[in-house]
LONUDREN-807828 format. One line per 8 residues: number of its first residue (from 1); their letters; for each residue x, y, z of N, C-alpha, C. Coordinates in Angstrom, 1 decimal. Layout:
! LONUDREN-807828
NUM> A> X:Y:Z:X:Y:Z:X:Y:Z | ...
END
This chain:
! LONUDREN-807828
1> XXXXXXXX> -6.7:-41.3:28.1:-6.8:-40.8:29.5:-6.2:-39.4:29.6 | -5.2:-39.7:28.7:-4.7:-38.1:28.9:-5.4:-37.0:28.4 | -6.0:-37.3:27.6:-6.9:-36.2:26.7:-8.4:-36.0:28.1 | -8.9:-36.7:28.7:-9.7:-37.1:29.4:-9.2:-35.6:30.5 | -8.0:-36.2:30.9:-7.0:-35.0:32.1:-7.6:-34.0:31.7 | -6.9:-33.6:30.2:-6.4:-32.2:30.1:-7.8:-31.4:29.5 | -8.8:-32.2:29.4:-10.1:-31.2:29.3:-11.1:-31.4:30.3 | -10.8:-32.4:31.3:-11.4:-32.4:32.7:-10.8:-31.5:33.5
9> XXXXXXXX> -9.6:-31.4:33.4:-8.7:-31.4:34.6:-9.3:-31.2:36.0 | -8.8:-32.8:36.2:-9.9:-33.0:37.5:-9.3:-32.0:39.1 | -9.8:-31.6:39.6:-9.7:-31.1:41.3:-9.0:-32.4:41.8 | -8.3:-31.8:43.5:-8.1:-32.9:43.9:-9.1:-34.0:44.4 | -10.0:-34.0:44.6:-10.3:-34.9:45.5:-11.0:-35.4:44.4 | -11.2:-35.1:43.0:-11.4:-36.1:41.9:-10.5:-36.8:41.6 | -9.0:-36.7:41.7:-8.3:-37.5:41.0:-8.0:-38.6:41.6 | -8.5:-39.2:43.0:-8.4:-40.7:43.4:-9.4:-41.5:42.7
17> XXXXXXXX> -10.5:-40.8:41.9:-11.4:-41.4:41.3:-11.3:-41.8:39.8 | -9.9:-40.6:39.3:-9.8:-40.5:38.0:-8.5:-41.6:37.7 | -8.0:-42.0:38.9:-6.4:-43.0:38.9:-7.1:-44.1:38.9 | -8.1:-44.2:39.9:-9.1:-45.7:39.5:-9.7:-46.2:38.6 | -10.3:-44.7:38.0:-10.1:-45.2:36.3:-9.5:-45.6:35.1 | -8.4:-44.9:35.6:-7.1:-45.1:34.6:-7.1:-46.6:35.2 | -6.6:-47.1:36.0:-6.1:-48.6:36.9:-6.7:-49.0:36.0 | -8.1:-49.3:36.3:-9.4:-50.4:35.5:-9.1:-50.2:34.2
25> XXXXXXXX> -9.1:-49.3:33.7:-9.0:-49.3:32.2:-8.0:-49.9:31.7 | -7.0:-49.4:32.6:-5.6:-50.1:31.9:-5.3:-52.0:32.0 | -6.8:-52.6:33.1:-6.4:-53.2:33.0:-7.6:-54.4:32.3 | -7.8:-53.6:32.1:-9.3:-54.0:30.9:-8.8:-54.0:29.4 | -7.9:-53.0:29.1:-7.0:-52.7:27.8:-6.1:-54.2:27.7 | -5.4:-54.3:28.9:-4.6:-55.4:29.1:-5.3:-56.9:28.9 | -6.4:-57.3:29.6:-7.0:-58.0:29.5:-7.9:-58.7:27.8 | -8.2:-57.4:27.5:-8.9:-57.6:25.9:-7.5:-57.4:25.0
33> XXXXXXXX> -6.3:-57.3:25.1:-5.1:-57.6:24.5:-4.9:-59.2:24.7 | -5.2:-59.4:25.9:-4.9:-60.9:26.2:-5.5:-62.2:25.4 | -7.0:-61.3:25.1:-7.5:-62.5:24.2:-7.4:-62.5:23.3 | -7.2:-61.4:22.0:-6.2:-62.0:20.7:-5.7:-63.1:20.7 | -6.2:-64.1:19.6:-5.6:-64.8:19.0:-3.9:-64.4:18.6 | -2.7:-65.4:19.2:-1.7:-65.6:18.3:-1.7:-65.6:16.6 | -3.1:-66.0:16.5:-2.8:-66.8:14.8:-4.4:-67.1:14.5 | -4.7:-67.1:13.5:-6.5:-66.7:13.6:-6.2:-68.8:13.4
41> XXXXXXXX> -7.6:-69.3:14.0:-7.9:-70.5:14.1:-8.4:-71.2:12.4 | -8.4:-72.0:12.0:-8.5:-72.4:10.7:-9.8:-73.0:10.1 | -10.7:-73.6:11.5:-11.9:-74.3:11.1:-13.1:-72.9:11.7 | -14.2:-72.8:11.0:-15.4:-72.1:11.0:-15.9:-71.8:12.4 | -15.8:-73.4:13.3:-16.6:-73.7:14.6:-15.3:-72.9:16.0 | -14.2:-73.4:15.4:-12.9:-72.4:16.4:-12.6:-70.7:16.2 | -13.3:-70.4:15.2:-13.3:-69.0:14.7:-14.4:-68.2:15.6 | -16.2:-68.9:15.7:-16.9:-68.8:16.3:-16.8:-68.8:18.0
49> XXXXXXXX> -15.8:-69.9:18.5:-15.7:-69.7:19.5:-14.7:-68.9:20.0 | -13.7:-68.7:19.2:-13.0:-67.6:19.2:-13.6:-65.7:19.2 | -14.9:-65.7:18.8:-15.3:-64.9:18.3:-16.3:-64.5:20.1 | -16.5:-65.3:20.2:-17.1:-65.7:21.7:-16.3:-64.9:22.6 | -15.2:-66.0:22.3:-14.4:-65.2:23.4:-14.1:-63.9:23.7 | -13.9:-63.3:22.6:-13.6:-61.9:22.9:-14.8:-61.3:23.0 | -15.7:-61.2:22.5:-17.2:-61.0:22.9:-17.3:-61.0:24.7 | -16.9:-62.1:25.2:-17.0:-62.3:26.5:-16.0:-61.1:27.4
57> XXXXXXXX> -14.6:-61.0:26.5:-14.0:-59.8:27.1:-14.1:-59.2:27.2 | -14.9:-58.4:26.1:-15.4:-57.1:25.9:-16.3:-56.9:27.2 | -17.5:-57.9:26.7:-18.4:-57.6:28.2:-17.7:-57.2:29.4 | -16.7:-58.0:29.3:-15.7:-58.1:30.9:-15.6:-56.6:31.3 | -14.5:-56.6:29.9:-14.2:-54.8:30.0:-15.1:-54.2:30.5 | -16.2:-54.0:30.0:-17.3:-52.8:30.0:-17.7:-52.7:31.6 | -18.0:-54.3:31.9:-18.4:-54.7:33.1:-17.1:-53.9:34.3 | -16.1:-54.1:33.9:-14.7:-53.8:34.9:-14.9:-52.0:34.8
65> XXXXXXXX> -14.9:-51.2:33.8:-14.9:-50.1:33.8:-16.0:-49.0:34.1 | -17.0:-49.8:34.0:-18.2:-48.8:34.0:-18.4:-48.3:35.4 | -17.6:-49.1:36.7:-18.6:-48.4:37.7:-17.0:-47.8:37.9 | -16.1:-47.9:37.4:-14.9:-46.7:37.7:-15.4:-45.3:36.9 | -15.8:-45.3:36.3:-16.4:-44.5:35.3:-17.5:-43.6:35.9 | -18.3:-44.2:35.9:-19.5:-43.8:36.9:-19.1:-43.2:38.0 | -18.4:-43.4:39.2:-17.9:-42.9:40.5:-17.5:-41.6:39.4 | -16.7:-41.7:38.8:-15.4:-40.5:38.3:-16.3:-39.7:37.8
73> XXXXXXXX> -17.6:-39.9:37.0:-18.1:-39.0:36.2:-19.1:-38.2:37.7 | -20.0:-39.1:38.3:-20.5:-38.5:39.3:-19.9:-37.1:40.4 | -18.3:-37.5:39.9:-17.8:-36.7:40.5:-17.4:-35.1:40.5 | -17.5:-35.0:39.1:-18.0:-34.1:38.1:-18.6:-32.8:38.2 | -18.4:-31.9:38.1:-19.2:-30.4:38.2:-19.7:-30.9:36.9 | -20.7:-29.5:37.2:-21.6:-29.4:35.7:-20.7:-29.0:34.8 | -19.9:-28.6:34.6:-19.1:-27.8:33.7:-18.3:-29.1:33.3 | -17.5:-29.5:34.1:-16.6:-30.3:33.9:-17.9:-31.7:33.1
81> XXXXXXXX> -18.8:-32.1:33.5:-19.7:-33.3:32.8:-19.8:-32.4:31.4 | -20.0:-31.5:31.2:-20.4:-30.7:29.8:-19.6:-31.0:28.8 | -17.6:-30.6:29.2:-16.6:-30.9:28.5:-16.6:-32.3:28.3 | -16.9:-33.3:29.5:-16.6:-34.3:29.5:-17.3:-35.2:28.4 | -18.7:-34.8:28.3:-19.7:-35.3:27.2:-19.5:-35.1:25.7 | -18.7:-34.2:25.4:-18.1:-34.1:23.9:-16.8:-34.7:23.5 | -15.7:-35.6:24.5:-14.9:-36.1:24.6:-14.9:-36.9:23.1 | -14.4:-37.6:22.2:-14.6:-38.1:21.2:-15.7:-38.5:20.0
89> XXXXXXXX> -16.4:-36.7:20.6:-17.5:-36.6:19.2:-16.8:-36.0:18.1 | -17.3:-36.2:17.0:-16.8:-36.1:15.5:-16.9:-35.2:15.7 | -16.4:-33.6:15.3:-16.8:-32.0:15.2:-17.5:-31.9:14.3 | -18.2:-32.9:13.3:-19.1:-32.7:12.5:-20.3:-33.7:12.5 | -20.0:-33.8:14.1:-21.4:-35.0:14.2:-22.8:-34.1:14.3 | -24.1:-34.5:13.9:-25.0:-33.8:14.1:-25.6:-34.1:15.5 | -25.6:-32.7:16.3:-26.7:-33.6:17.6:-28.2:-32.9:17.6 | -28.7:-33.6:18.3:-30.6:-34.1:18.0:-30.8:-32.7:18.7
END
């Protein structure tokens, strides 16, 4: 999120959109921490539904973040979406 700040650096009236996203995120982070296994399960069938599970949080997450995301990015100048869209590309990725 910080990295997000400091090459957005959002305006004000972006950053009640950018704290909403931090919130959700942080608590989507928290949430997909939660479903970790203590101790991985021992039979094949508890592994799979173990495997489920977190599958299911994940969706959650995505589900929980994406329309904080969305608002925040809408909110965006063009300049600022430009920076925003190279955010954790490889510097040696190829684009199309």
């Amino acid at each position: 999120m910080q990295r997000i700040e400091d090459t957005i650096k959002p305006a004000e009236q972006q950053k009640l959109a950018f704290d909403a996203l931090k919130s959700v995120s942080a608590k989507a982070a928290a949430d997909l921490d939660a479903s970790c296994p203590a101790e991985m399960p021992q039979t094949l069938t508890d592994r799979l539904d173990l495997a489920a599970k977190r599958l299911e949080a994940l969706a959650n997450a995505v589900d929980t973040v994406k329309p904080a995301l969305n608002d925040f990015y809408n909110m965006l100048s063009d300049e600022q979406k430009a920076r925003f869209n190279v955010i954790g590309r490889s510097a040696d990725a190829v684009t199309p």
